[in-house]
N, CA, C and O atoms as CSV, one atom per row, in Angstrom:
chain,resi,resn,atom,element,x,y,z
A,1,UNK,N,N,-84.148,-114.071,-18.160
A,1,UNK,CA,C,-84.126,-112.678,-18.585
A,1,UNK,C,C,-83.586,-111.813,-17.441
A,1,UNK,O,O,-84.053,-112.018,-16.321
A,2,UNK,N,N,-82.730,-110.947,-17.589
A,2,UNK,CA,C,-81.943,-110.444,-16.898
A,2,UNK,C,C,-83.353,-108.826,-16.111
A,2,UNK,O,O,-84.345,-108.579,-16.796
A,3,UNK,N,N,-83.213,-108.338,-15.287
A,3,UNK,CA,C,-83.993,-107.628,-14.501
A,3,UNK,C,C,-83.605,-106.962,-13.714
A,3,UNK,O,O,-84.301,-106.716,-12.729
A,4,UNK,N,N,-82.477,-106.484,-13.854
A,4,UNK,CA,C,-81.318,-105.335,-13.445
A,4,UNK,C,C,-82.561,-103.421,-12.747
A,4,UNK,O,O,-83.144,-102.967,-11.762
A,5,UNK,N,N,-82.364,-103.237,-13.575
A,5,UNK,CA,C,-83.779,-101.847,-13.870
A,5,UNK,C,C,-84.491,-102.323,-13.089
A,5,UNK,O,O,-84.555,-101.664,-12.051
A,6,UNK,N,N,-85.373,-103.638,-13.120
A,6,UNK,CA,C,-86.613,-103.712,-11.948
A,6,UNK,C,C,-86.140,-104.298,-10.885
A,6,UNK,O,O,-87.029,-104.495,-10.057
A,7,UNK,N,N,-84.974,-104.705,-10.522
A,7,UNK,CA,C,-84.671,-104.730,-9.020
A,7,UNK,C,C,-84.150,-103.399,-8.551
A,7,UNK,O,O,-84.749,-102.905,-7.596
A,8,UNK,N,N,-83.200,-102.778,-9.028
A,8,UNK,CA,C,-82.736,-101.155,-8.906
A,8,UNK,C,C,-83.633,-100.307,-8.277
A,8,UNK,O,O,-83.405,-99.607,-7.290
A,9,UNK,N,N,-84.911,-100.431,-9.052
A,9,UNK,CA,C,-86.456,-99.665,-9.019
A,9,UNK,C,C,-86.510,-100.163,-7.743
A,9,UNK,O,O,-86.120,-99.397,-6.862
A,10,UNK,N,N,-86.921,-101.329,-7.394
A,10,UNK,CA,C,-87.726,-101.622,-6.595
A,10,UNK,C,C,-86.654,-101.422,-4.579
A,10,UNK,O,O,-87.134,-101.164,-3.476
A,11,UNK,N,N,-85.377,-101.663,-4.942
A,11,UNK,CA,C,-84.646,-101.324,-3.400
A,11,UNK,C,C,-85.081,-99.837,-3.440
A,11,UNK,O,O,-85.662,-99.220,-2.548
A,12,UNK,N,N,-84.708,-99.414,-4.578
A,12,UNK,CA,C,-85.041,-97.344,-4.695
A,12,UNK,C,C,-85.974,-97.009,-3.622
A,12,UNK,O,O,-85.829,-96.412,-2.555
A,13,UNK,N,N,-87.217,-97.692,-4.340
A,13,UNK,CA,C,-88.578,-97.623,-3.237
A,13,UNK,C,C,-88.409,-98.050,-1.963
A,13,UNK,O,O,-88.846,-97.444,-0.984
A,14,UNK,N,N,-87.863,-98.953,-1.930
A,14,UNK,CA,C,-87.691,-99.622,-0.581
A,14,UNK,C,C,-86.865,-98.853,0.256
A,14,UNK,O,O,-87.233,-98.664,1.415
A,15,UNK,N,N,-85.818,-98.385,-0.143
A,15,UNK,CA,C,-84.869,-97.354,0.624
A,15,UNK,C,C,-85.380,-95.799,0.786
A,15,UNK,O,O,-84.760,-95.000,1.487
A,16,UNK,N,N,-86.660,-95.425,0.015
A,16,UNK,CA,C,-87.224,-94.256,0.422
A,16,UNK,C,C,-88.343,-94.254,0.799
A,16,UNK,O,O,-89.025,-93.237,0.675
A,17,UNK,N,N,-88.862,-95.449,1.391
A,17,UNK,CA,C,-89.956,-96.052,1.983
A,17,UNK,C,C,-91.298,-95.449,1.116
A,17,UNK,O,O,-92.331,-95.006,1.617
A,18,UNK,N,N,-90.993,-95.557,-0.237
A,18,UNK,CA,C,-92.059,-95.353,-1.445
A,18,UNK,C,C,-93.393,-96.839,-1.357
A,18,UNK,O,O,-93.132,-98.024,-1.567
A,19,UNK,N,N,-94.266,-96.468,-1.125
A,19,UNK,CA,C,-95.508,-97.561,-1.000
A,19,UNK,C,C,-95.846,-98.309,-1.879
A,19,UNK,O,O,-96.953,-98.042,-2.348
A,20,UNK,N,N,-95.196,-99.391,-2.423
A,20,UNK,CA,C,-95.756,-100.386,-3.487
A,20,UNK,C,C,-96.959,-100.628,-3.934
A,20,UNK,O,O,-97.284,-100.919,-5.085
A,21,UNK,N,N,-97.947,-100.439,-2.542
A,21,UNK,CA,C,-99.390,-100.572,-3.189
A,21,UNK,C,C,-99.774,-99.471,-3.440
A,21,UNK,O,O,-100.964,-99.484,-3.753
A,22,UNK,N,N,-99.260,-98.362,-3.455
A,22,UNK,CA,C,-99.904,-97.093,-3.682
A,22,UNK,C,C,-99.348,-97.133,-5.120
A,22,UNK,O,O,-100.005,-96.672,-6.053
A,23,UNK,N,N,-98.242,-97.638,-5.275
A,23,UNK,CA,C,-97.691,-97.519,-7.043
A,23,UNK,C,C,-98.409,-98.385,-7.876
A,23,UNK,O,O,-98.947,-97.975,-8.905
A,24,UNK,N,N,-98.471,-99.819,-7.424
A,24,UNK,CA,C,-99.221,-100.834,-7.711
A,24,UNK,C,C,-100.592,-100.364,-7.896
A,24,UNK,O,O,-101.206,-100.986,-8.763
A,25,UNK,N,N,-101.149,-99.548,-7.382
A,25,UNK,CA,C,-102.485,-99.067,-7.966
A,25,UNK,C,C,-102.790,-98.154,-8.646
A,25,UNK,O,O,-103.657,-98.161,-9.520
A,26,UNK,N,N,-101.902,-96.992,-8.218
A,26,UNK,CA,C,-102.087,-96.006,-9.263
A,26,UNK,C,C,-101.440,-96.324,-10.876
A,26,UNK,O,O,-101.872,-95.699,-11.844
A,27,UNK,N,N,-100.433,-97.302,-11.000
A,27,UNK,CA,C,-99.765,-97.657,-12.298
A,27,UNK,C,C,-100.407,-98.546,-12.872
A,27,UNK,O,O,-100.274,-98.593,-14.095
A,28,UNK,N,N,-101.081,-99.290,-12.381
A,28,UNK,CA,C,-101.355,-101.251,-12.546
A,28,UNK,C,C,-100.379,-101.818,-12.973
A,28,UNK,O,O,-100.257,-102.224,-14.128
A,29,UNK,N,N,-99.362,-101.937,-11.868
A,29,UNK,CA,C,-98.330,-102.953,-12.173
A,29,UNK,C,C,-98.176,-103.571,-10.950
A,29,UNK,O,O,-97.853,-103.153,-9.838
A,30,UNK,N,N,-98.532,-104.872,-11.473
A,30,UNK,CA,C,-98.281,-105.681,-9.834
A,30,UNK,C,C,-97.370,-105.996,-8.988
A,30,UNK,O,O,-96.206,-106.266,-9.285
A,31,UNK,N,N,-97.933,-105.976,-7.665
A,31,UNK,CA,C,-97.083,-105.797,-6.465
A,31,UNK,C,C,-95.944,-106.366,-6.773
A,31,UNK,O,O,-94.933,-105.668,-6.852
A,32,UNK,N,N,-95.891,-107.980,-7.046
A,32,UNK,CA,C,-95.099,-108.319,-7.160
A,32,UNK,C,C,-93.344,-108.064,-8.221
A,32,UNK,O,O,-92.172,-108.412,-8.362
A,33,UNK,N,N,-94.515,-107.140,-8.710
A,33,UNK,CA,C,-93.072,-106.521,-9.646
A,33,UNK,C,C,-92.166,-105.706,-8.590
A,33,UNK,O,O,-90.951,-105.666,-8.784
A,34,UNK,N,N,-92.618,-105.187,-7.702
A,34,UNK,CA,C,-92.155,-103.780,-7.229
A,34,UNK,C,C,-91.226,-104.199,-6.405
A,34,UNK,O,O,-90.306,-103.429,-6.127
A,35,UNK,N,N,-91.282,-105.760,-5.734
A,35,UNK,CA,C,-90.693,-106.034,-4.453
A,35,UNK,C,C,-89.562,-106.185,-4.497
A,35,UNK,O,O,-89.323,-106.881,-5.484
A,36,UNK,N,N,-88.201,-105.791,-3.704
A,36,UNK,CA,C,-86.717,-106.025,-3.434
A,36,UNK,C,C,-86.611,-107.747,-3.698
A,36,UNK,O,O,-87.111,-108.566,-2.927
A,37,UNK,N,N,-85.899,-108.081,-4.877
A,37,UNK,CA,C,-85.859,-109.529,-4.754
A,37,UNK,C,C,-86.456,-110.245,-5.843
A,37,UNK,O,O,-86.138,-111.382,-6.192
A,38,UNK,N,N,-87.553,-109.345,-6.486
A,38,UNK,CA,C,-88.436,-110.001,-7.448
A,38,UNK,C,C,-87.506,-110.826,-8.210
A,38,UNK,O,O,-86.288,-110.932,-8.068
A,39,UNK,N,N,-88.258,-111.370,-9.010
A,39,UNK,CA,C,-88.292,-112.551,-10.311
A,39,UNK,C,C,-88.393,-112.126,-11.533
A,39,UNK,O,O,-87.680,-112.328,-12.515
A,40,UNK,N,N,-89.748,-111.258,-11.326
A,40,UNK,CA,C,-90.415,-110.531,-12.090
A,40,UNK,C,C,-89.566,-109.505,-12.820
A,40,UNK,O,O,-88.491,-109.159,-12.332
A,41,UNK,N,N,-89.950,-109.064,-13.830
A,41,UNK,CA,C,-89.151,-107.932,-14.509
A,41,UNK,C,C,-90.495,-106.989,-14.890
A,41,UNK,O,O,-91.622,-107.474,-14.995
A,42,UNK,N,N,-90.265,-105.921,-15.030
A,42,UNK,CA,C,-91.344,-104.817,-15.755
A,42,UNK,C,C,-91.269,-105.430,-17.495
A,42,UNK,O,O,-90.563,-106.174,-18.176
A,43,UNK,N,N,-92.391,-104.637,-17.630
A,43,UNK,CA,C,-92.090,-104.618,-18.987
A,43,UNK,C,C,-92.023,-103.166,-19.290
A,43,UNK,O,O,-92.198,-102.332,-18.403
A,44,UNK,N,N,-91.750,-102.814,-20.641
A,44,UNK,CA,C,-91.054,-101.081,-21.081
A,44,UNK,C,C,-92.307,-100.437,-20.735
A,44,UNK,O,O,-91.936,-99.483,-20.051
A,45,UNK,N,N,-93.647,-100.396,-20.808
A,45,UNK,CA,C,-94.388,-99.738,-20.579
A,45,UNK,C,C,-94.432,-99.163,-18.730
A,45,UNK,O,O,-94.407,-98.090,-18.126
A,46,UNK,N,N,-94.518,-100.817,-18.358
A,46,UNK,CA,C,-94.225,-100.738,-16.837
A,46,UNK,C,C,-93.064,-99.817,-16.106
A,46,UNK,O,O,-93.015,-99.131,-15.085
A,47,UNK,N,N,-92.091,-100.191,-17.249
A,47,UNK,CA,C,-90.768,-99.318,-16.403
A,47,UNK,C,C,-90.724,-98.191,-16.611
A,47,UNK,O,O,-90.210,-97.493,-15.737
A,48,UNK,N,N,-91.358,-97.389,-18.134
A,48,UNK,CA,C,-91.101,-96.223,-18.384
A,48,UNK,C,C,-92.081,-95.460,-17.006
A,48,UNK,O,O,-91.760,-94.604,-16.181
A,49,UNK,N,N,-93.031,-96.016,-17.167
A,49,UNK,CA,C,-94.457,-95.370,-16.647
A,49,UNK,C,C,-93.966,-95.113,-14.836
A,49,UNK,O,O,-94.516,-94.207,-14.210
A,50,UNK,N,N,-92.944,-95.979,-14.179
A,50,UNK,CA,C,-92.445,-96.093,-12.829
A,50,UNK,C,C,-91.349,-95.237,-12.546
A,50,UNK,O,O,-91.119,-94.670,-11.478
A,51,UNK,N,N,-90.355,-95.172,-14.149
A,51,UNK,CA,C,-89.375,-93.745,-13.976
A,51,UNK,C,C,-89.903,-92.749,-14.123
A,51,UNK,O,O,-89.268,-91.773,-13.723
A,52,UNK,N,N,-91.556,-92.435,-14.870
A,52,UNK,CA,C,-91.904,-91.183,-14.811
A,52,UNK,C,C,-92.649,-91.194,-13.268
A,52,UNK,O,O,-93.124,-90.106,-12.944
A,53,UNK,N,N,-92.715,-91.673,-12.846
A,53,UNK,CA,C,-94.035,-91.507,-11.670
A,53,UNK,C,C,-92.800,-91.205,-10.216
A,53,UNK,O,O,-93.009,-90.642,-9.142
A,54,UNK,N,N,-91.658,-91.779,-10.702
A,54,UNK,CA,C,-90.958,-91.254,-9.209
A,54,UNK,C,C,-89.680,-90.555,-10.009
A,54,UNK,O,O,-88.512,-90.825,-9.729
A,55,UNK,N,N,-90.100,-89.550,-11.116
A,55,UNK,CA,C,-88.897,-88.895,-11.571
A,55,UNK,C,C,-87.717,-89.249,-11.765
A,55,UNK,O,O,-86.723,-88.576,-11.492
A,56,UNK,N,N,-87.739,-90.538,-12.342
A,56,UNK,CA,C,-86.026,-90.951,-12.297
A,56,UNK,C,C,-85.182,-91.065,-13.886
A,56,UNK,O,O,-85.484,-92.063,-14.540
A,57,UNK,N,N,-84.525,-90.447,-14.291
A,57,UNK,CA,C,-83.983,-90.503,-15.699
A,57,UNK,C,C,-83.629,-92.235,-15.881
A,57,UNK,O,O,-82.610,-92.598,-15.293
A,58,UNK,N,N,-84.218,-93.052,-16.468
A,58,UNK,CA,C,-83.764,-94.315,-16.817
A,58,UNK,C,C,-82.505,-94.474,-17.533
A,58,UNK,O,O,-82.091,-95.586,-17.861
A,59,UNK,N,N,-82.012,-93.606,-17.733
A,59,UNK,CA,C,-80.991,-93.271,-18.109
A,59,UNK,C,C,-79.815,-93.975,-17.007
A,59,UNK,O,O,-79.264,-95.071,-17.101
A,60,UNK,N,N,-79.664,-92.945,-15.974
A,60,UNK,CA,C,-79.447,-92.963,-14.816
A,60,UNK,C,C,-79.291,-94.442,-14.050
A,60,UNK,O,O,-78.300,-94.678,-13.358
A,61,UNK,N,N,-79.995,-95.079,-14.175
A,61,UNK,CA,C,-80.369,-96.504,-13.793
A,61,UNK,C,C,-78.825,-97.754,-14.261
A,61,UNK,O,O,-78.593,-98.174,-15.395
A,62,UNK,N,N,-78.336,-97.949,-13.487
A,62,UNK,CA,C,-76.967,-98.705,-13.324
A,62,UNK,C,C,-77.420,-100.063,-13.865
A,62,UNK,O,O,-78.331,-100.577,-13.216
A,63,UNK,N,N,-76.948,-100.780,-14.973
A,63,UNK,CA,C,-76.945,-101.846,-15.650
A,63,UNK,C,C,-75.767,-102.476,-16.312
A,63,UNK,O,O,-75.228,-102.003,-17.313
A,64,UNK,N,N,-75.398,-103.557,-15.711
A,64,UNK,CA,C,-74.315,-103.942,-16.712
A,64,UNK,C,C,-74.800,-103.728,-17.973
A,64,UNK,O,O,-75.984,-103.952,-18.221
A,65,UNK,N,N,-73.642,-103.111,-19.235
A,65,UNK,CA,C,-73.894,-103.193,-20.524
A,65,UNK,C,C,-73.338,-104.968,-21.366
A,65,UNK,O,O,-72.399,-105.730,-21.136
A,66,UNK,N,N,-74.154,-104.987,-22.070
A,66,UNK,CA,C,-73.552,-106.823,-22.568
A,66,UNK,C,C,-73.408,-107.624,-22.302
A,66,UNK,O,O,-73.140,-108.556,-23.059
A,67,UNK,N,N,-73.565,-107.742,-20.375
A,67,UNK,CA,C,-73.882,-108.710,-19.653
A,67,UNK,C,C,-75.069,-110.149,-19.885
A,67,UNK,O,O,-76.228,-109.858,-20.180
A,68,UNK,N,N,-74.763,-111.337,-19.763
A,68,UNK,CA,C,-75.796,-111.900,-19.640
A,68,UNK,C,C,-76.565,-112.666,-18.129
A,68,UNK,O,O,-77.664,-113.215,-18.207
């Protein structure tokens, strides 16, 4: 499964030195989602709930279209 959006998310944080465990707790989405590199993908609840919490139009969010 492709995870474009939750790696994007997660350098974002990393490049504005945004605190994973502080997101990771206030969201309940685990650390391991958040990290540069993951495996992991969000799920829609997870991702919506992470573009609202650091203001980001998901929109906005760079994804190949039709890619597999």
């Amino acid at each position: 499964m492709r995870n474009e959006a939750t790696l994007w998310l997660a350098k974002y944080m990393e490049d504005h030195g945004i605190s994973t465990e502080k997101i990771s707790r206030e969201l309940h989405i685990p650390k391991k989602k958040l990290i540069p590199g993951t495996k992991e993908s969000l799920d829609a609840d997870e991702f919506l709930a992470l573009c609202s919490y650091l203001q980001i139009n998901p929109q906005t969010i760079p994804i190949r279209q039709g890619e597999k």
